[in-house]
N, C-alpha and C positions, 0 to 999 in steps of 0.2 A: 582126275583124282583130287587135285589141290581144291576142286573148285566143291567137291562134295564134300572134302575134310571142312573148307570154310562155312557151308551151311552147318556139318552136324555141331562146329564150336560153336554157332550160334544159338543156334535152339539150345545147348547145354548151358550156355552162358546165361540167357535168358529166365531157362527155368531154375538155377540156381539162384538168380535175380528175384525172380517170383518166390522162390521160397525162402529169401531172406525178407521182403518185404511182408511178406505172412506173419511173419515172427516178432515184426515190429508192431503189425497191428494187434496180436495177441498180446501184446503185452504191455506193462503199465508207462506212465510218460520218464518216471524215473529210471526204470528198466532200459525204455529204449534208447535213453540218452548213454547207459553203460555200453550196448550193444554198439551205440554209433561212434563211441570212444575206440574200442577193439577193431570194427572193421573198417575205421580210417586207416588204419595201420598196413592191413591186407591188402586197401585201394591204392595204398602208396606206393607197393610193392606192384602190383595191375598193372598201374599207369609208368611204372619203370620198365614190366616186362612190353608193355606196347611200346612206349617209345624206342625199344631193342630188335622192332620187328621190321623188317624188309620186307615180308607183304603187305603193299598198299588193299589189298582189297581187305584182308582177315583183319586188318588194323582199324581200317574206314569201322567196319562191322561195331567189332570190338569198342572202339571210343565212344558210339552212339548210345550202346550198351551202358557202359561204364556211367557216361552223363546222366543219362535218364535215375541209376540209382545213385550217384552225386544227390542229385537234386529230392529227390527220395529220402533220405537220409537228412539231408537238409530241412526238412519240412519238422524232424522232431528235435533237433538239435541247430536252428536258422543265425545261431549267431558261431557256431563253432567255424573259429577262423580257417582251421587248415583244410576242411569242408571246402568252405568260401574262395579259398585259394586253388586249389585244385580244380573249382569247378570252372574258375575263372582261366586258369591255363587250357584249362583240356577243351572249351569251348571256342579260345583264341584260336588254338591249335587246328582244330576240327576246322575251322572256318577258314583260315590260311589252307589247309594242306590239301581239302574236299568239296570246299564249296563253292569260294570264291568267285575262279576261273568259271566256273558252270552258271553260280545263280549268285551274282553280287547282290541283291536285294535280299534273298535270305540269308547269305553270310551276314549282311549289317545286322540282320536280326541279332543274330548269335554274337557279332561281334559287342552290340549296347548288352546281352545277357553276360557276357563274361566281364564288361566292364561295371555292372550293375555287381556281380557277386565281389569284384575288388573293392571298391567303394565303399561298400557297407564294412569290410574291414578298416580301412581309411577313416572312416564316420566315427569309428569306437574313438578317435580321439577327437573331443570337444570343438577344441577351437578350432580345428579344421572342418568339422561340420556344423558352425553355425556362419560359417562361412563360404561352405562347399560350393555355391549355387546361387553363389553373388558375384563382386564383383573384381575382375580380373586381378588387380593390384592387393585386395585384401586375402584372394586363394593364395599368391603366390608367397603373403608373408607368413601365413599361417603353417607354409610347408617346412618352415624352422625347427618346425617341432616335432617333425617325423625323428628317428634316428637309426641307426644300420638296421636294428630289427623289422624295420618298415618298407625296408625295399622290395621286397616279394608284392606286398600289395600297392608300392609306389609303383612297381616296372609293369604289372598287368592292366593296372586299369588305363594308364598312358598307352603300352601297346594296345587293346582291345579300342579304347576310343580313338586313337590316331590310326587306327587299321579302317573304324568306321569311317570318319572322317577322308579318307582315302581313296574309300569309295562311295563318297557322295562329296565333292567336291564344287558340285555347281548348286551344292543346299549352303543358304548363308546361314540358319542358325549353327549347322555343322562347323562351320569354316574359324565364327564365331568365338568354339572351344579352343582354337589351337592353339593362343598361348598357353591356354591353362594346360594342354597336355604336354606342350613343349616343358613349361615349368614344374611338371611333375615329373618328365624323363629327366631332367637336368637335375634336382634332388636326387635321384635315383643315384646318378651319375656322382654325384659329390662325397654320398656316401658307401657305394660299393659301386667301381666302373667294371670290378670283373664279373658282376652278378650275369648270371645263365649267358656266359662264353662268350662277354661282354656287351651285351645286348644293349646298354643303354649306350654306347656308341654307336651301336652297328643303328640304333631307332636316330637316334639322332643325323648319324650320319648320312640315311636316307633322306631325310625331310630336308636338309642344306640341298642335296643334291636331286631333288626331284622338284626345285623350283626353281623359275628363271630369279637371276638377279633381282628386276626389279621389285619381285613380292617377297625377298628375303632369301633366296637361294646364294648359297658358297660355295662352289665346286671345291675352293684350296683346303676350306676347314673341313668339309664331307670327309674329302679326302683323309685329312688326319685323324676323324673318328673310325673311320673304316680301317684305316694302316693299325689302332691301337685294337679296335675289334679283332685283325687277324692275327695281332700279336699277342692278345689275352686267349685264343683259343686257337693258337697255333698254326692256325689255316684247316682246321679242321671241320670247322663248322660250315657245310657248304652253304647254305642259305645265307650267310654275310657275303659269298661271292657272287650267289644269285641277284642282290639285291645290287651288291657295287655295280653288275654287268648292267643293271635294268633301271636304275638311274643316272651314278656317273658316268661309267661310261657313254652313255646316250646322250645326257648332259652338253657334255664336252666334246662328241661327236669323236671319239676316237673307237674307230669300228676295230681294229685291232686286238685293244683292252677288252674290249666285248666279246669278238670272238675265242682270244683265247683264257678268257674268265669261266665261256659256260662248256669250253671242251675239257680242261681242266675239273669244272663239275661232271660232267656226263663219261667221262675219265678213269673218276677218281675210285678206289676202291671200297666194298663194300661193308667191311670193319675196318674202317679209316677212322669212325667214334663210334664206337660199339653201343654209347649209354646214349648213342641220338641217328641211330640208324635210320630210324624212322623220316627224321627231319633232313636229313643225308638224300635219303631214297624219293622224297618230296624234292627235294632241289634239284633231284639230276630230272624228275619229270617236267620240272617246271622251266629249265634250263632247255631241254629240247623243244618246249614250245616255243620260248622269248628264239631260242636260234631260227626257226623259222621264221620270224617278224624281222630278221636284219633288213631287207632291203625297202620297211615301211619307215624305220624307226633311221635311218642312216640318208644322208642328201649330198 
């Protein structure tokens, strides 16, 4: 039953899709930039009712759905930021929660496309893009000039390109970027550290802790960006506990902390955070996998 309900919202979704793009093409270029004003609004609401959803597969469906018209919409209105931002989450998102784990070479794909639509938000401000794509020391002063309104597209395209970077770690232009993405999570951080349920501790606090000491790894500081991530979002947010189990604790070798971080996720209840079900229901899958890796990842 569930699994016919998930094809017919798709064809419905689809051809609703279709026949909003019809309307864009019928109509004039100042027109469709009115239309793509109104149905950001609608998309906003979309991408809040998916992230509310507990089925992975209607969800999967749905975001693939939704990005294709992002970027659609994009095409007649290419500088509208909240466009630009959304596409940039929902691509992050998609790539973390469906692809990943299956096909890490297409994830990086999608991971450089959602770090490509934050950037161009980034770029509207001058002196950080005549600087963007130079050199390390003059990105990280230019980041001055960001201020709290900028953190939406400080914290995506940090995540999107340190998610890339993530997984491609034996590419040296990739490895190349990581201060500059470290130094755009750290802005992030300076100016809002509770932005999306503290994310820029919980980014940061991974990268201390998924590297040995001597190429820059902290287990003690991880630690305290994780301890503020689960205090800015309660212990609600499972993926800050997926990520503590699948770095620090592996890190630091306490199987303990590990096992009882992803039972605690696979656990935890289903409207535990109603407005990130979605992300919730992504962690307990992801949480069953890493528990079967305990006795590769543990010595």
């Amino acid at each position: 039953m569930m699994k016919n309900y998930s094809k017919l919202a798709q064809k419905f979704h689809s051809f609703s899709s279709f026949l909003f793009l019809l309307l864009l093409l019928l109509t004039g270029c100042s027109t469709q930039k009115l239309v793509v004003h109104f149905t950001s609004g609608i998309l906003v609401n979309g991408m809040a009712a998916i992230n509310e959803e507990s089925d992975l597969i209607l969800a999967e469906q749905a975001i693939a759905s939704d990005l294709k018209l992002l970027e659609a919409l994009l095409r007649s209105d290419p500088g509208n930021t909240k466009l630009l931002l959304m596409a940039a989450e929902g691509y992050t998102g998609y790539a973390l929660g469906f692809v990943e784990d299956q096909s890490p070479q297409r994830a990086s794909r999608f991971y450089l496309r959602a770090r490509d639509f934050a950037m161009t938000v980034l770029k509207k401000n001058r002196s950080f893009a005549a600087v963007s794509a130079g050199d390390p020391a003059k990105f990280t002063a230019s980041l001055s000039s960001f201020k709290k309104k900028d953190v939406p597209a400080l914290f995506w395209t940090a995540n999107a390109w340190g998610s890339y970077i993530n997984l491609n770690k034996t590419e040296v232009n990739a490895l190349a970027n990581l201060s500059k993405v470290e130094a755009l999570m750290k802005r992030a951080l300076q100016l809002d550290e509770t932005f999306y349920y503290g994310g820029p501790h919980l980014f940061l606090g991974a990268i201390l802790a998924s590297r040995p000491a001597m190429l820059g790894g902290n287990p003690a500081k991880a630690k305290e960006h994780f301890q503020a991530c689960f205090r800015i979002n309660q212990n609600k947010y499972l993926l800050a506990k997926y990520l503590y189990a699948k770095t620090y604790a592996v890190q630091v070798q306490d199987r303990e902390l590990f096992k009882n971080l992803l039972q605690e996720i696979i656990a935890a209840s289903e409207n535990l955070l109603p407005e990130q079900r979605l992300s919730n229901e992504i962690a307990k899958k992801k949480a069953k996998a890493l528990l079967q890796q305990e006795e590769d990842l543990f010595f």
